[in-house]
C-alpha positions as a Markdown table, in Angstrom:
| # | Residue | x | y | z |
|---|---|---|---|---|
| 1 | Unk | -58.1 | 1.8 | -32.0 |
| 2 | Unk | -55.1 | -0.9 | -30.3 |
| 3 | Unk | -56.1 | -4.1 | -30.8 |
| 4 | Unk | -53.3 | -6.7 | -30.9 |
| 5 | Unk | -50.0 | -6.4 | -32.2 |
| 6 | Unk | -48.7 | -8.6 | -34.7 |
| 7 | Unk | -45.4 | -7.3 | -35.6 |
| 8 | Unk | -43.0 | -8.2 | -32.8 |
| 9 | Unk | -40.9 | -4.8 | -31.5 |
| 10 | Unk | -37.2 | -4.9 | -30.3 |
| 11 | Unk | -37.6 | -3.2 | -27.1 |
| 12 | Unk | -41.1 | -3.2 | -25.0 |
| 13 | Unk | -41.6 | -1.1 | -21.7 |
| 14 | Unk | -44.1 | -1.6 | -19.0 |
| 15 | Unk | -44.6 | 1.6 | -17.6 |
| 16 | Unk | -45.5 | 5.0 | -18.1 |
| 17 | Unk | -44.3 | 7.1 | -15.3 |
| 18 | Unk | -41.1 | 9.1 | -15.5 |
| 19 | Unk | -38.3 | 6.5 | -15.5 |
| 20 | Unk | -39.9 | 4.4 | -18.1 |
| 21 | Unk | -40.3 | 7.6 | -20.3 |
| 22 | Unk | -37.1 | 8.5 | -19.9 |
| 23 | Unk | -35.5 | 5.1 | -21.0 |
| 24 | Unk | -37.8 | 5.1 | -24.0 |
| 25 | Unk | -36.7 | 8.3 | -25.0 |
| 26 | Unk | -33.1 | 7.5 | -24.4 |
| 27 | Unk | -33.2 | 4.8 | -25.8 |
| 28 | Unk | -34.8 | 5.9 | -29.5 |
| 29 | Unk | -32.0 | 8.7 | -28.9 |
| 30 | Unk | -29.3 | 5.7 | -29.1 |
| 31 | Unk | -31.0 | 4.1 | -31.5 |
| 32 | Unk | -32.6 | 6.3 | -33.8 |
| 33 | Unk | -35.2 | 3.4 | -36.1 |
| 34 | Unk | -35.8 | 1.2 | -33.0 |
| 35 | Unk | -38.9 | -0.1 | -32.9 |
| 36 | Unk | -40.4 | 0.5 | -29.2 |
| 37 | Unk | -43.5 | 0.5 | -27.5 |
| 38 | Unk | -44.4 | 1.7 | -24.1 |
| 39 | Unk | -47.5 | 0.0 | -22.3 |
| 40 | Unk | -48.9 | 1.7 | -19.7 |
| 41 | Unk | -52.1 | 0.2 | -17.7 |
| 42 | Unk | -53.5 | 4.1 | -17.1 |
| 43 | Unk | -55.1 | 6.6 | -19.8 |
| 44 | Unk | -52.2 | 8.6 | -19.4 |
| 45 | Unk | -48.5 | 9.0 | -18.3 |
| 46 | Unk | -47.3 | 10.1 | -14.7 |
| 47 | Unk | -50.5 | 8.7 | -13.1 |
| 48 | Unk | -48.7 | 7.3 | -9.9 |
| 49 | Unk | -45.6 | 7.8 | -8.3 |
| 50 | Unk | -44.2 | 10.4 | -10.9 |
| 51 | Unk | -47.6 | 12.5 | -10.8 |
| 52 | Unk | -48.0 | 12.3 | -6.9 |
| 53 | Unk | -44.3 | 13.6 | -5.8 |
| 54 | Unk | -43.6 | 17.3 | -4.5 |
| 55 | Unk | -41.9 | 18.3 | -7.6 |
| 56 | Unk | -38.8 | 18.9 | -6.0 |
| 57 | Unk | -35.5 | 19.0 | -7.9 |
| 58 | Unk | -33.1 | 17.0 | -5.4 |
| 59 | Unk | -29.4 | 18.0 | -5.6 |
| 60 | Unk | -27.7 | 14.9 | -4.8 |
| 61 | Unk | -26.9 | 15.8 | -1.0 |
| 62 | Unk | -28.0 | 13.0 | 0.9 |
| 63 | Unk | -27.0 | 10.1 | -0.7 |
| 64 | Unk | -24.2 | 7.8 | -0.1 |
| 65 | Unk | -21.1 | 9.0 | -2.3 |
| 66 | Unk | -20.5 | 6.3 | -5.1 |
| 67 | Unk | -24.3 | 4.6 | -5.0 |
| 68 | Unk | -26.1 | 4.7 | -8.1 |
| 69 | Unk | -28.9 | 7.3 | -6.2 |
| 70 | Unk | -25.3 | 10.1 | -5.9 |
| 71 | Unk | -23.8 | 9.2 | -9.2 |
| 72 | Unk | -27.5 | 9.8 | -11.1 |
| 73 | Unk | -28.5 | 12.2 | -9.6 |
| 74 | Unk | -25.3 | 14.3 | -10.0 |
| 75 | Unk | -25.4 | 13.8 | -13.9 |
| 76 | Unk | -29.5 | 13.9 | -14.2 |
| 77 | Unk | -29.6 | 17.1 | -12.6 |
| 78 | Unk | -27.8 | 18.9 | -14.9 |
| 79 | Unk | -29.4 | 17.1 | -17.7 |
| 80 | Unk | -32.8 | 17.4 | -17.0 |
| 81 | Unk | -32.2 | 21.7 | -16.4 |
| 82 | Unk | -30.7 | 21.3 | -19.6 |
| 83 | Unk | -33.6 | 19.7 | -21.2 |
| 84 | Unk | -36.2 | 21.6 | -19.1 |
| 85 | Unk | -34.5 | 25.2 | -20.8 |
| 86 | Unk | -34.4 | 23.6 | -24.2 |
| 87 | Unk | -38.4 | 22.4 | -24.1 |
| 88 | Unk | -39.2 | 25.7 | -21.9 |
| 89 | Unk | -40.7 | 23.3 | -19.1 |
| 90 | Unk | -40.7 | 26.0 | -16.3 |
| 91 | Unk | -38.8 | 25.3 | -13.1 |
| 92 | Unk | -37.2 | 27.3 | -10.4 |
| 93 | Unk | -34.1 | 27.2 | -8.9 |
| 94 | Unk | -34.5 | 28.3 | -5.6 |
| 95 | Unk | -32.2 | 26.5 | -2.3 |
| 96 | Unk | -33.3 | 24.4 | 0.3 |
| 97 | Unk | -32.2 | 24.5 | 3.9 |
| 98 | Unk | -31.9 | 21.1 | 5.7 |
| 99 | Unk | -32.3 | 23.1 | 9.5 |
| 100 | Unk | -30.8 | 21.5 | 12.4 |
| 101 | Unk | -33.4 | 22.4 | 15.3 |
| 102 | Unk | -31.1 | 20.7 | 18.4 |
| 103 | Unk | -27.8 | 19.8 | 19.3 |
| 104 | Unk | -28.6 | 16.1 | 18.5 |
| 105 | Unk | -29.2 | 16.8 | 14.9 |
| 106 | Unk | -25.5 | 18.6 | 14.5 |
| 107 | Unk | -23.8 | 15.0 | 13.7 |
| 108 | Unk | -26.2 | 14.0 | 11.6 |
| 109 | Unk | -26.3 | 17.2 | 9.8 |
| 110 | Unk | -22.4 | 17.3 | 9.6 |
| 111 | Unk | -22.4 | 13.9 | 7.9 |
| 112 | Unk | -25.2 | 14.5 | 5.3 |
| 113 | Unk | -23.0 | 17.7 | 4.6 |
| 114 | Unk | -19.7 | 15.7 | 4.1 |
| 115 | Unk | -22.0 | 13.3 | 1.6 |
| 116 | Unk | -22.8 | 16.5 | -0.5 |
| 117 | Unk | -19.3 | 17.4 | -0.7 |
| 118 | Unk | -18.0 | 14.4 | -1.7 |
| 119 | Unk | -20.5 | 14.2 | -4.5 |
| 120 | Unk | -19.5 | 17.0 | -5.7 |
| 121 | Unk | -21.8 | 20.0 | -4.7 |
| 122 | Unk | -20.5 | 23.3 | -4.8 |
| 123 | Unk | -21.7 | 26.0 | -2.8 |
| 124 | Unk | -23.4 | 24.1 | -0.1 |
| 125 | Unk | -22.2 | 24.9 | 3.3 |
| 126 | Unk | -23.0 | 25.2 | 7.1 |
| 127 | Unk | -24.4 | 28.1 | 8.0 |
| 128 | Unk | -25.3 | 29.7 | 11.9 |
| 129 | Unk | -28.4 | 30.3 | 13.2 |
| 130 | Unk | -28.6 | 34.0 | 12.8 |
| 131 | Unk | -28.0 | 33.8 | 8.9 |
| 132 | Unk | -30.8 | 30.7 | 8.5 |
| 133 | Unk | -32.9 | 33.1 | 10.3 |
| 134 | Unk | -32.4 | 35.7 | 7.6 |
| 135 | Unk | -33.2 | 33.5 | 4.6 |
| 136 | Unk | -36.0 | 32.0 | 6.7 |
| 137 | Unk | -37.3 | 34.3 | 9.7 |
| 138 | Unk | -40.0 | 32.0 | 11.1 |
| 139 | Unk | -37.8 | 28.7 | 11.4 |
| 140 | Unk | -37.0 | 27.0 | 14.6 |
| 141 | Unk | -33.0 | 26.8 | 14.3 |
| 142 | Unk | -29.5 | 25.8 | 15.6 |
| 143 | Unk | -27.6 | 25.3 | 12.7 |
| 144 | Unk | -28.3 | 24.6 | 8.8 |
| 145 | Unk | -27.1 | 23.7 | 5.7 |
| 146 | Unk | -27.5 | 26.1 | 2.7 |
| 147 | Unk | -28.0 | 23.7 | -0.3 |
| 148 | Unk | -28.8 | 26.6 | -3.6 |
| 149 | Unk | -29.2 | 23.9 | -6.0 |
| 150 | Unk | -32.6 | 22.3 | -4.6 |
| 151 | Unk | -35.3 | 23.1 | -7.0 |
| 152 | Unk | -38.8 | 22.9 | -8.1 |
| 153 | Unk | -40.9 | 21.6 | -11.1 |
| 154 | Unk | -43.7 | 20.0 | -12.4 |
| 155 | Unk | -43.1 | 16.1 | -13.3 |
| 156 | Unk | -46.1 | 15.6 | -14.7 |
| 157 | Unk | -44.8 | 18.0 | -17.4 |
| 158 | Unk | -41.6 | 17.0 | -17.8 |
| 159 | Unk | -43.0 | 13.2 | -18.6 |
| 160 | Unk | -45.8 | 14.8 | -21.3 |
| 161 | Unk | -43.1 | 16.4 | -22.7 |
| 162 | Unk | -40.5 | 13.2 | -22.8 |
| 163 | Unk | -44.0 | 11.1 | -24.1 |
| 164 | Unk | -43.8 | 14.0 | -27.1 |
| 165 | Unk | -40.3 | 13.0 | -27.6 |
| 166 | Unk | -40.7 | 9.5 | -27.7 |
| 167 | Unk | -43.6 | 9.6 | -30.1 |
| 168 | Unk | -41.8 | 12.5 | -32.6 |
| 169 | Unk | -38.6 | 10.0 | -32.3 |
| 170 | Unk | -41.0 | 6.6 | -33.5 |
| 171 | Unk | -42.2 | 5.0 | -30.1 |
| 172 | Unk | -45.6 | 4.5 | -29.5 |
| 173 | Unk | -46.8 | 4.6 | -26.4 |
| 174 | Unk | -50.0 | 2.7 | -25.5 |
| 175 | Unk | -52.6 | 3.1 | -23.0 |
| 176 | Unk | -55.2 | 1.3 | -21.4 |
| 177 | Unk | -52.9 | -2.1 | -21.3 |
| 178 | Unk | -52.3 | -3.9 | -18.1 |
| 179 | Unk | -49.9 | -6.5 | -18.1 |
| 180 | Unk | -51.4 | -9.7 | -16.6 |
| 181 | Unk | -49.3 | -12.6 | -17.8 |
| 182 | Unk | -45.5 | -12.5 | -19.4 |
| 183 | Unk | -44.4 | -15.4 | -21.7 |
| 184 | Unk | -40.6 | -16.0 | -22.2 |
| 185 | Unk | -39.4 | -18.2 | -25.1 |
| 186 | Unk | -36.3 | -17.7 | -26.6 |
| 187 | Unk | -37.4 | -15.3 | -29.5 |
| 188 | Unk | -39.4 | -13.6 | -27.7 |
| 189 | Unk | -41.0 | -12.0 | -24.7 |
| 190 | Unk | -44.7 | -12.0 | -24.8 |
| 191 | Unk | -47.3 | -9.6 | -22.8 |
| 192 | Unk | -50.8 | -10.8 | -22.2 |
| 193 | Unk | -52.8 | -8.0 | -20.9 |
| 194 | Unk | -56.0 | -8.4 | -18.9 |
| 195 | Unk | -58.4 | -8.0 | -21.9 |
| 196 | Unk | -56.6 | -10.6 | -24.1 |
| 197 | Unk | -54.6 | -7.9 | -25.9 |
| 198 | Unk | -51.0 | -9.2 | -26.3 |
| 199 | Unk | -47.9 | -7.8 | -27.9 |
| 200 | Unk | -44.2 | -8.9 | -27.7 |
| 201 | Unk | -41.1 | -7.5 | -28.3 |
| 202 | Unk | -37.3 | -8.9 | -28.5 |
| 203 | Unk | -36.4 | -7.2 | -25.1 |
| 204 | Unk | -38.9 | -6.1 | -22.1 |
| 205 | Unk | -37.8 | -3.2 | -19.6 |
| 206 | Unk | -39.8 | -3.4 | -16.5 |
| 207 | Unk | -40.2 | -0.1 | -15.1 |
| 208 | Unk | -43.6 | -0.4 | -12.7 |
| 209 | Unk | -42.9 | 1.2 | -10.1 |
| 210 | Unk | -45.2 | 0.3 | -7.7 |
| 211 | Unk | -45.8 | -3.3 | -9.0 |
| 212 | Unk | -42.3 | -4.1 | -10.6 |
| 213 | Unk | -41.6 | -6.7 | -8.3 |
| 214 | Unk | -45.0 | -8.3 | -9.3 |
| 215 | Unk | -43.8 | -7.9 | -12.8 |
| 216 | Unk | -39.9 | -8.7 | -12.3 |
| 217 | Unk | -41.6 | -12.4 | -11.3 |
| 218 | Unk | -43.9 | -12.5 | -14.4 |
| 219 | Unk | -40.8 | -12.3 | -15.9 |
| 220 | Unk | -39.4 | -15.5 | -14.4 |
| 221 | Unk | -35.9 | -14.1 | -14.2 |
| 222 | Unk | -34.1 | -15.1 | -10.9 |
| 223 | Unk | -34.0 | -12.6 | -8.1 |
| 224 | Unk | -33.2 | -11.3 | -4.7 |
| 225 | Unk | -35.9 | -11.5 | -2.4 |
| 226 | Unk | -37.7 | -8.5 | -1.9 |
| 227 | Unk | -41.1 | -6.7 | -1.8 |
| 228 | Unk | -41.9 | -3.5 | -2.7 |
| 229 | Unk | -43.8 | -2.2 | 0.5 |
| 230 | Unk | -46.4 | 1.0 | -0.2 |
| 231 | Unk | -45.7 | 4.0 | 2.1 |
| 232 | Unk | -48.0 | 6.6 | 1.7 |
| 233 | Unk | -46.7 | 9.8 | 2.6 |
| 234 | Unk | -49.6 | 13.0 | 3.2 |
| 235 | Unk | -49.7 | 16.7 | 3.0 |
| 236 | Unk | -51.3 | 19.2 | 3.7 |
| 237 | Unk | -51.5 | 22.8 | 2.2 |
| 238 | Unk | -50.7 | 26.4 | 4.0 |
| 239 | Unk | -53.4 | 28.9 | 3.7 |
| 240 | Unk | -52.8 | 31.4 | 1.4 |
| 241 | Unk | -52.6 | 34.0 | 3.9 |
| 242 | Unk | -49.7 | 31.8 | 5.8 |
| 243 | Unk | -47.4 | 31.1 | 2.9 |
| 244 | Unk | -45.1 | 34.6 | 4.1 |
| 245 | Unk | -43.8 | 31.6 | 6.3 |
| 246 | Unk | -41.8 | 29.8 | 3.6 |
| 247 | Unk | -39.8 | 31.6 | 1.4 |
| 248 | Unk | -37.9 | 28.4 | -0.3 |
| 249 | Unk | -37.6 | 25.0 | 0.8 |
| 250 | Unk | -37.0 | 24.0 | 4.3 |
| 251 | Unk | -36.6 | 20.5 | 5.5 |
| 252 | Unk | -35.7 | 18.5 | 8.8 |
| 253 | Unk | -32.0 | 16.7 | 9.5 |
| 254 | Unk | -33.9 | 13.5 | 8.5 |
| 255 | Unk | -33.8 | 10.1 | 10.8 |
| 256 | Unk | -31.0 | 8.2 | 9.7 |
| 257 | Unk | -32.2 | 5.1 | 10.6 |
| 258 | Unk | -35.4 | 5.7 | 7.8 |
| 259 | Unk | -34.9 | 6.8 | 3.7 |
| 260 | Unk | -37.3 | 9.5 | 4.1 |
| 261 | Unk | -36.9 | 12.9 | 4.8 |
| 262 | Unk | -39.0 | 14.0 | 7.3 |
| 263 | Unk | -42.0 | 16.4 | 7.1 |
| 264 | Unk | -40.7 | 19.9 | 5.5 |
| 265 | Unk | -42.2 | 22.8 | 3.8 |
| 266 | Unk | -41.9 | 22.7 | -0.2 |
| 267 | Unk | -42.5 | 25.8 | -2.4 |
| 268 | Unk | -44.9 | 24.4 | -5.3 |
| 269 | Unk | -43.6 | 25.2 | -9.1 |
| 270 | Unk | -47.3 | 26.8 | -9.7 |
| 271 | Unk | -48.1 | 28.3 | -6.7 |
| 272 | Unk | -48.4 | 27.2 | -2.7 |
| 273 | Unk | -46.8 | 25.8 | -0.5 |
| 274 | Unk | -47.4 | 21.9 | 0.5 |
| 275 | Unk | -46.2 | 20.6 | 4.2 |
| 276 | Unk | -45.5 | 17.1 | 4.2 |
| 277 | Unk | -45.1 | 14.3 | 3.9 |
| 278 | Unk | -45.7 | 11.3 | 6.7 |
| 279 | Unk | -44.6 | 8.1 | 5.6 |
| 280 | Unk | -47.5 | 5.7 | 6.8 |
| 281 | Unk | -48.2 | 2.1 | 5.7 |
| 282 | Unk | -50.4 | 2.0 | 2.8 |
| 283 | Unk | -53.6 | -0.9 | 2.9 |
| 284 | Unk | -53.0 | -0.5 | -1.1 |
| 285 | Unk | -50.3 | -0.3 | -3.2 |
| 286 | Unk | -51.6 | 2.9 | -4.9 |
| 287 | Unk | -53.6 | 3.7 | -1.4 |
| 288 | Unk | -53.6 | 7.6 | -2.0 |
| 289 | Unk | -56.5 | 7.9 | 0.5 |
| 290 | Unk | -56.6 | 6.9 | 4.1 |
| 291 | Unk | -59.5 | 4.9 | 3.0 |
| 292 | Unk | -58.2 | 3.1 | 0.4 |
| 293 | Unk | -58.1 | -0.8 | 1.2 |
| 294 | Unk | -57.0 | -3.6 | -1.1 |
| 295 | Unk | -57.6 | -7.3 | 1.3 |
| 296 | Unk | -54.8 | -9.0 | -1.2 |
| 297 | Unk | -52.6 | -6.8 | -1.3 |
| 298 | Unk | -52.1 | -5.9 | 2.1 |
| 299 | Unk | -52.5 | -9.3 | 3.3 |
| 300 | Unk | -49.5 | -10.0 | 0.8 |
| 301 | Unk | -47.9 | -7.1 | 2.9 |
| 302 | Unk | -48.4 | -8.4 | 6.7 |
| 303 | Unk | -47.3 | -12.1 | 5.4 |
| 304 | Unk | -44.0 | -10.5 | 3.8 |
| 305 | Unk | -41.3 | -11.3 | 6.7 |
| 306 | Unk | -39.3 | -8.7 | 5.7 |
| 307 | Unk | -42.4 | -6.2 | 6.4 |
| 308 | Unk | -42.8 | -8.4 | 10.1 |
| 309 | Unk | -39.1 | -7.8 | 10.7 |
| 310 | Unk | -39.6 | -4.1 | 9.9 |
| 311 | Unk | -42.2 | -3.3 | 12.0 |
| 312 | Unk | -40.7 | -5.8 | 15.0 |
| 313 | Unk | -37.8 | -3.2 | 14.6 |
| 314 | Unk | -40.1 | -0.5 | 14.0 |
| 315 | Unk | -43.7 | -0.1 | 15.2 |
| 316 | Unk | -43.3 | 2.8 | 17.5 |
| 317 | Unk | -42.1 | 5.4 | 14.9 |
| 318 | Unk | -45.2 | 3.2 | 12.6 |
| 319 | Unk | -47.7 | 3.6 | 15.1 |
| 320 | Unk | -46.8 | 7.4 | 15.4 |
| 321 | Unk | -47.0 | 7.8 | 11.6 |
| 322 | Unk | -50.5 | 6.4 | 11.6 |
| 323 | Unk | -51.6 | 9.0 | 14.4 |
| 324 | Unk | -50.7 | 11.5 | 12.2 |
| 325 | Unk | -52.5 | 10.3 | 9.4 |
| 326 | Unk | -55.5 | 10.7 | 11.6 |
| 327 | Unk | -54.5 | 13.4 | 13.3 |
| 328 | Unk | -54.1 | 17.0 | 12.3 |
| 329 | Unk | -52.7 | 18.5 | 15.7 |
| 330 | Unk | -50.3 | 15.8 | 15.4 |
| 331 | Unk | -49.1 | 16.4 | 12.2 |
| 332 | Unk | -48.9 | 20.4 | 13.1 |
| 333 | Unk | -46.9 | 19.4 | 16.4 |
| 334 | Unk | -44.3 | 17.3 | 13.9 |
| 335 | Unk | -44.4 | 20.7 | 11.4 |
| 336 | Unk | -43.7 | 23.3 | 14.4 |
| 337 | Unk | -40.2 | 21.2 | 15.2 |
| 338 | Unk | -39.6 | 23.8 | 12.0 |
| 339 | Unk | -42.2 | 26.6 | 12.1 |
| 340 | Unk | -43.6 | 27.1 | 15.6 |
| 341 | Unk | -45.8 | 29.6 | 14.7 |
| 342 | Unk | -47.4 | 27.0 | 12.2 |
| 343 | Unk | -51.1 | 26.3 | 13.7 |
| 344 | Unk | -53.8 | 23.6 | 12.7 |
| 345 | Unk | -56.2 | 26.3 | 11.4 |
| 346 | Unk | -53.4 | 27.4 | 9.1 |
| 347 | Unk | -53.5 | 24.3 | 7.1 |
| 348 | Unk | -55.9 | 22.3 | 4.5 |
| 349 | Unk | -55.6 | 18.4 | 3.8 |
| 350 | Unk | -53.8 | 18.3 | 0.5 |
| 351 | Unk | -52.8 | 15.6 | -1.3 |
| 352 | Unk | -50.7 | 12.1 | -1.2 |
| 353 | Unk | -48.3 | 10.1 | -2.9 |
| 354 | Unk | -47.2 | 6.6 | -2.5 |
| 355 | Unk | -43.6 | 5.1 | -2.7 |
| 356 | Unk | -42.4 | 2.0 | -3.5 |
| 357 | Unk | -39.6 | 1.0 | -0.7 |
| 358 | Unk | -37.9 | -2.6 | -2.0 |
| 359 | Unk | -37.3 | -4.7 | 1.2 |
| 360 | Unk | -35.7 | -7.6 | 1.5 |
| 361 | Unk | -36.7 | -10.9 | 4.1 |
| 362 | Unk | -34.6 | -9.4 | 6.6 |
| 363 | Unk | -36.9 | -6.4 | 7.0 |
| 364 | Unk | -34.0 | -3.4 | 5.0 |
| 365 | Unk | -35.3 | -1.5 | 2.8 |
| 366 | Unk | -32.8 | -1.1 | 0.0 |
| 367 | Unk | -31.2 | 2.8 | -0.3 |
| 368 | Unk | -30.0 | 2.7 | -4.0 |
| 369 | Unk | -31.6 | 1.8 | -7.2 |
| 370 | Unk | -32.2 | -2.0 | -8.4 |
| 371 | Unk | -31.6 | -2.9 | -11.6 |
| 372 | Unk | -31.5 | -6.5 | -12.7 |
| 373 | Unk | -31.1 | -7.7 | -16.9 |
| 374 | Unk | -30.2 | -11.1 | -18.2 |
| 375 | Unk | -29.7 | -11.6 | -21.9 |
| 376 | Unk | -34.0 | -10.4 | -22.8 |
| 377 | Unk | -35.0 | -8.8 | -20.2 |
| 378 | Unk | -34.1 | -5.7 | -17.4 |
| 379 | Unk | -36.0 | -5.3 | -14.0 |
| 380 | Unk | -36.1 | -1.8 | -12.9 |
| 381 | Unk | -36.8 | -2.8 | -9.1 |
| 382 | Unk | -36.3 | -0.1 | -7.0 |
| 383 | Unk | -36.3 | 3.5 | -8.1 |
| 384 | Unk | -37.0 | 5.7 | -5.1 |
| 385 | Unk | -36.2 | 9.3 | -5.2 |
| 386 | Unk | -34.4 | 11.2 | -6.8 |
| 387 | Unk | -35.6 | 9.0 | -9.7 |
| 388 | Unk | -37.3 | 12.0 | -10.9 |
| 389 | Unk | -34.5 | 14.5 | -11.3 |
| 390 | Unk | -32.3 | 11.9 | -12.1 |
| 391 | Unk | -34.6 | 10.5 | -14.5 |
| 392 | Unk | -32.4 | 11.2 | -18.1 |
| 393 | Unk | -29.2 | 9.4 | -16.4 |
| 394 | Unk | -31.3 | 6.4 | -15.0 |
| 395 | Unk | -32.8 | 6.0 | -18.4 |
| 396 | Unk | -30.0 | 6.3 | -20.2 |
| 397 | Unk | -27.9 | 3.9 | -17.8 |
| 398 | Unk | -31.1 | 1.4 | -18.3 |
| 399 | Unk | -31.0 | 2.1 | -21.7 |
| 400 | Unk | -27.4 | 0.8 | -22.0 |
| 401 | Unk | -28.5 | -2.4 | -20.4 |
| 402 | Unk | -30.8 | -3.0 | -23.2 |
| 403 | Unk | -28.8 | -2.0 | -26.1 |
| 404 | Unk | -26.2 | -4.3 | -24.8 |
| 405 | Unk | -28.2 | -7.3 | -24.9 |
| 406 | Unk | -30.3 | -6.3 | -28.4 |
């Protein structure tokens, strides 16, 4: 049973989803004898963000050539196929088409295809509407973009197996230990969780996803401005008897002016077909319901003025978000942009995820991971998507911070 630890660690890591993981494990990789520990406030890993997501295995297409989102995701997502055959985590390979469904989605479709090539994809292309309609026969369609390196795969199992790593390479990983207070000195970094448990280590990694900027200022290191803001994004599930719709993935020419990617259709690794997601304002930061309400935290939220300046700039495409929260013909109207044929009796509410979005005071939310580290300490503040497939390059580019400074 954890009590307190006594014997201070070099390297401590709040959080247990899949970045976190991966940086512990890359990390006693690196350092084979380090002596780690991995707090986590849940009962088990991949509770949040990591265990919420669509399981999708992102190719690298969409994001801006030279960021750290394109470089890591390029290398992770060879890495983590690699890792996934070597632990016999199953996951398919199976293409994505990003459709065009109008004219007015042909530039925008034609730039996000120029990002993929300068990033290095081979194999994607632009293809016409009549051979789209062959590899999907029920989609609404101009133009699309073949992309056959998309995938699916369960992250939840991916992170139980990187938590077997970790533990068969040293680390512990401990449960059940919310981080309520941080104390610096110059030995040492102490955590105080919320039942007077404490333990301290030489270096901290703050990977909390949903509450790393709430723990980046525990820390006391100077920062940015910026919030993470919660975005809940919904789905819901085809009927079995509906899922001859979808044979792989199929997703939107997304809004450029947004980092999400739009409602789309996503083959599941074990079976189904979710359709999905919105991206609505969550009253909580892990808000996976509609009902879910936190009065602190989302008062934190509205008195944020990057969050004012957002919706100022925003509120119509918010508003419409929150209708289809509520809503399920609105939601099916936004899915038959792709499927027309896709009615509201063909679908079950499914389930929901949350992202953490980093904004700044001026209302942008940031498109490319945050990663701060002084001479103790590195701040893992923003790691949206593809932090999961690139999860073995971000934690090994983390773990080189830390090593650096030990």
């Amino acid at each position: 049973m954890f009590n307190f630890y006594t014997m201070k660690k070099d390297v401590v890591i709040i959080g247990g989803g899949v970045v976190g993981l991966a940086t512990a494990y890359r990390l006693l990789q690196e350092r084979p004898g380090l002596s780690l520990t991995l707090v986590e406030k849940e009962g088990d890993v991949a509770k949040h963000q990591t265990g919420h997501n669509s399981g999708v295995i992102h190719s690298g297409i969409y994001y801006r050539p030279g960021s750290l989102r394109a470089n890591n995701c390029i290398t992770g997502y060879k890495e983590l196929l690699d890792f996934c055959e070597s632990e016999d985590i199953p996951f398919e390979i199976c293409g994505k088409l990003i459709v065009a469904t109008s004219e007015k989605d042909i530039p925008s479709m034609e730039k996000i295809l120029q990002n993929g090539l300068q990033n290095g994809l081979n194999g994607i292309r632009r293809i016409s509407k009549e051979e789209a309609l062959e590899r999907e026969p029920h989609i609404n369609v101009k133009e699309a973009i073949l992309v056959p390196q998309a995938g699916i795969i369960d992250y939840t199992a991916v992170s139980l197996k990187y938590a077997e790593k970790i533990r068969a390479l040293g680390g512990e990983i401990c449960f059940h230990f919310k981080v309520e207070r941080i104390i610096r000195t110059t030995e040492e970094i102490i955590l105080r969780a919320t039942d007077s448990k404490e333990m301290s280590g030489r270096i901290l990694i703050n990977c909390a996803g949903l509450y790393s900027d709430k723990v980046a200022q525990m820390t006391g290191m100077p920062l940015p401005p910026l919030q993470i803001i919660p975005f809940r994004g919904e789905y819901y599930d085809l009927k079995p008897e509906k899922q001859y719709l979808v044979r792989h993935l199929v997703y939107p020419v997304p809004n450029p002016d947004f980092p999400f990617l739009g409602v789309h259709f996503t083959r599941m690794i074990g079976g189904g077909i979710e359709a999905g997601p919105n991206a609505v304002l969550a009253f909580k930061r892990e808000g996976y319901s509609r009902w879910d309400f936190d009065a602190r935290e989302l008062t934190e939220t509205i008195l944020f003025p990057g969050f004012r300046r957002l919706a100022a700039k925003h509120w119509q495409y918010g508003l419409g978000e929150l209708h289809r929260s509520f809503s399920s013909a609105a939601f099916v109207r936004a899915l038959r942009h792709l499927i027309p044929e896709i009615n509201e009796e063909d679908l079950v509410r499914g389930g929901a995820g949350v992202r953490a979005m980093a904004t700044d005071n001026l209302g942008n939310m940031s498109d490319d991971f945050l990663i701060f580290a002084d001479n103790q300490i590195v701040n893992v503040c923003n790691a949206p998507s593809p932090a999961a497939t690139a999860s073995l390059a971000i934690g090994k580019s983390i773990a080189e911070k830390a090593l650096a400074i030990l």
